[in-house]
TORKOL-4160 file (C-alpha; in steps of 0.2 Angstrom, whole numbers, padded with zeros to 4 digits, m for minus):
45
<pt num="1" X="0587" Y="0196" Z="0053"/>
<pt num="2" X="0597" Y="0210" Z="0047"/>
<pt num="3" X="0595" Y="0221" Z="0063"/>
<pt num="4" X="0601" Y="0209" Z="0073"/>
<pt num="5" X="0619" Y="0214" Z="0075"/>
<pt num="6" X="0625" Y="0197" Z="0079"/>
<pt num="7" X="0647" Y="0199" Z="0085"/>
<pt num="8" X="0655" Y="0197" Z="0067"/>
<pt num="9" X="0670" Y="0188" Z="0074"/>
<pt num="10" X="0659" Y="0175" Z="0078"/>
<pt num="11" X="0648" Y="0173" Z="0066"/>
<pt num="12" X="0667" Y="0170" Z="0053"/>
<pt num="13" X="0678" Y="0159" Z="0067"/>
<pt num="14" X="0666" Y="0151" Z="0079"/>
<pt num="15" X="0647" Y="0148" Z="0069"/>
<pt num="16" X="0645" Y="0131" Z="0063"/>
<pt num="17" X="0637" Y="0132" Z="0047"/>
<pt num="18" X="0638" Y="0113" Z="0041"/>
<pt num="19" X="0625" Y="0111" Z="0059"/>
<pt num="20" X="0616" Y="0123" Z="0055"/>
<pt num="21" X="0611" Y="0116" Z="0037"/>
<pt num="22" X="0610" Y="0097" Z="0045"/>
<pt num="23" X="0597" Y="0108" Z="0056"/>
<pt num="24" X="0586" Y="0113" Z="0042"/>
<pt num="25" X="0585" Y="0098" Z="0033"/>
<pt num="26" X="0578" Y="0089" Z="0046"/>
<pt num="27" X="0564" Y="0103" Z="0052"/>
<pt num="28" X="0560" Y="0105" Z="0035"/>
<pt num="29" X="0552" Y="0122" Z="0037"/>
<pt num="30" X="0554" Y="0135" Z="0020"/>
<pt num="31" X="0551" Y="0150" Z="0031"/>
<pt num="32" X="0567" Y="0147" Z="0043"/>
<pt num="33" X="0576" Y="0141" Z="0028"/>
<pt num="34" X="0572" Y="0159" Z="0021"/>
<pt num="35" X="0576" Y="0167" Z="0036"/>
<pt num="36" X="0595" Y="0158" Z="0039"/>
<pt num="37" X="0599" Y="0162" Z="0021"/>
<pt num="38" X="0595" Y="0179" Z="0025"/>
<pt num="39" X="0606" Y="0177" Z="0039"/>
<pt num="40" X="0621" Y="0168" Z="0030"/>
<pt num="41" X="0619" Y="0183" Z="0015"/>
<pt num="42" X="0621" Y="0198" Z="0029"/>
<pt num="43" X="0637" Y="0189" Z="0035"/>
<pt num="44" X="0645" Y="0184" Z="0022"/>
<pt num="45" X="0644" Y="0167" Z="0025"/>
């Protein structure tokens, strides 16, 4: 997750993170849930 050099400037102004989370909670699986808090620790968000 970390080498994935997503654009910063999107990841801040255009990613939807409320989505995301609505997402998770209804897949319901721990080792994405991991994997996007990995995500949202490298950027900040």
């Amino acid at each position: 997750m970390e080498e994935l050099r997503l654009d910063e400037d999107f990841m801040h102004d255009e990613f939807n993170n409320d989505r995301l989370v609505n997402y998770l909670a209804r897949i319901d699986n721990k080792s994405l849930e991991k994997r996007v808090k990995t995500l949202m620790k490298v950027y900040d968000l």
